[in-house]
C-alpha atoms as one frame of an Amber mdcrd trajectory, in Angstrom:
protein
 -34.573  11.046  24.311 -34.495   9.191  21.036 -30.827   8.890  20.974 -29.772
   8.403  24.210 -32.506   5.096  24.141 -30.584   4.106  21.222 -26.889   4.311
  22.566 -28.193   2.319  26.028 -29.424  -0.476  23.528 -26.593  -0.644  21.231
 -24.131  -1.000  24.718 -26.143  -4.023  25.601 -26.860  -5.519  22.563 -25.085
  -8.208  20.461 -22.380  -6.631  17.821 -23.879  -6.446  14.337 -20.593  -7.192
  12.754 -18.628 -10.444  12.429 -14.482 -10.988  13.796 -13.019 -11.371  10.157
 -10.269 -12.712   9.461 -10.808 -14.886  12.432 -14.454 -15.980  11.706 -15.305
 -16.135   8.102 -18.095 -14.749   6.480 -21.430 -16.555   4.538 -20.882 -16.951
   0.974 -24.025 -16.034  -0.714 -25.812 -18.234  -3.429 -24.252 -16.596  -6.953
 -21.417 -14.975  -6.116 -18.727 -13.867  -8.155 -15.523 -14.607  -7.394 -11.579
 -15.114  -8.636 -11.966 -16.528 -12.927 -11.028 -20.316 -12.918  -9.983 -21.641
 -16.513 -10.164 -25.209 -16.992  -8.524 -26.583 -20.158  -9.882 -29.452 -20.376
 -12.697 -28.163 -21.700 -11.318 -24.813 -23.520 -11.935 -24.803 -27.143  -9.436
 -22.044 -27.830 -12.674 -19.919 -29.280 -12.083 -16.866 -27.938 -15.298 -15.890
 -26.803 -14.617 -15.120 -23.185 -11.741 -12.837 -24.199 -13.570 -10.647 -26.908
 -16.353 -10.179 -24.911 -14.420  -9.384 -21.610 -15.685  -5.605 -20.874 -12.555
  -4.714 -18.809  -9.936  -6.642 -21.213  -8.589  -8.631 -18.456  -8.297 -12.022
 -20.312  -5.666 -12.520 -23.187  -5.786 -16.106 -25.424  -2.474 -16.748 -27.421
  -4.308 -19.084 -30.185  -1.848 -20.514 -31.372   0.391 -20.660 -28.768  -2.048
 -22.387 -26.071  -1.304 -19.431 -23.969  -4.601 -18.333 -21.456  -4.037 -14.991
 -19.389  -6.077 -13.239 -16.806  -5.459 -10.282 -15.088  -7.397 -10.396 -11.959
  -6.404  -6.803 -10.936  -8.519  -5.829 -14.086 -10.951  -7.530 -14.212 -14.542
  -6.503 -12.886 -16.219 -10.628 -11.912 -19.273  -9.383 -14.083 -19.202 -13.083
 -14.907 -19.556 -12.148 -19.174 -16.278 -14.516 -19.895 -18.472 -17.540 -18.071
 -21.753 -16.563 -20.083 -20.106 -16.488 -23.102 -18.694 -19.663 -22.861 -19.778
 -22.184 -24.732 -18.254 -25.260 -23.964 -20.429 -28.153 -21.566 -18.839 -27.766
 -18.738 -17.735 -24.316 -18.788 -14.327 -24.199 -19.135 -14.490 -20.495 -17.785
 -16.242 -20.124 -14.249 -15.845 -17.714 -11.428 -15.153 -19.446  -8.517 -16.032
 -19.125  -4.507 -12.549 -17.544  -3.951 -12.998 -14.020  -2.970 -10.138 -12.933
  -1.232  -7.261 -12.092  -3.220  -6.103  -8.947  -1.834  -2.610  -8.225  -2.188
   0.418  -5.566  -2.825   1.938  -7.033  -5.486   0.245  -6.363  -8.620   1.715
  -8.779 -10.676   0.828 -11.840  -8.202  -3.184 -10.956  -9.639  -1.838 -11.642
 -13.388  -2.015 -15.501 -13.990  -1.086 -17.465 -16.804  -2.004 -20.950 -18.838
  -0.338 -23.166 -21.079  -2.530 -25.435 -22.474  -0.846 -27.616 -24.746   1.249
 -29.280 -21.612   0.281 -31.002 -18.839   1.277 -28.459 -16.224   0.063 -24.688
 -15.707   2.443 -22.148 -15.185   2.191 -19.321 -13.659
């Protein structure tokens, strides 16, 4: 009897789920999304790339070059710890959909020396 009670409710009961794409979903507090590099701030230390666990950011010293592949990297959010700049110029940003087929559209790169980023 247990089950068929439950199937009746479930028929007549609000869905549990949410229309995405069409309605988007709650962010929560803290979470961890696409790497933002802001070179404003950036020091050129290196911090944020040697103590990246999946290897996904590359820093060309001494050419101003800043690289992250977002298609390896894990949003553990180590590069924005690490940082030590006031602000951050590492953060992980609200932007979590970046789904795609073409893996090199998840690689993006920074020139830091001029004014514009390249990618």
């Amino acid at each position: 009897m247990g089950v068929k009670s439950e199937v009746i409710h479930r028929l007549f009961s609000k869905p549990v789920t949410t229309k995405y794409p069409a309605v988007k979903a709650d962010l929560q507090e803290g979470l961890r999304g696409k790497v933002e590099w802001h070179k404003k701030s950036c020091i050129w230390c290196r911090m944020c790339e040697i103590n990246c666990p999946a290897n996904a950011i590359k820093i060309d010293k001494e050419n101003r070059v800043w690289s992250i592949d977002s298609g390896k990297c894990i949003f553990c959010g180590r590069c924005e710890e690490v940082c030590p700049t006031k602000p951050k110029s590492v953060t992980l940003s609200k932007k979590v959909e970046t789904g795609t087929t073409d893996r090199e559209s998840l690689k993006d790169v920074y020139h830091g020396e001029n004014d514009q980023d390249a990618k």
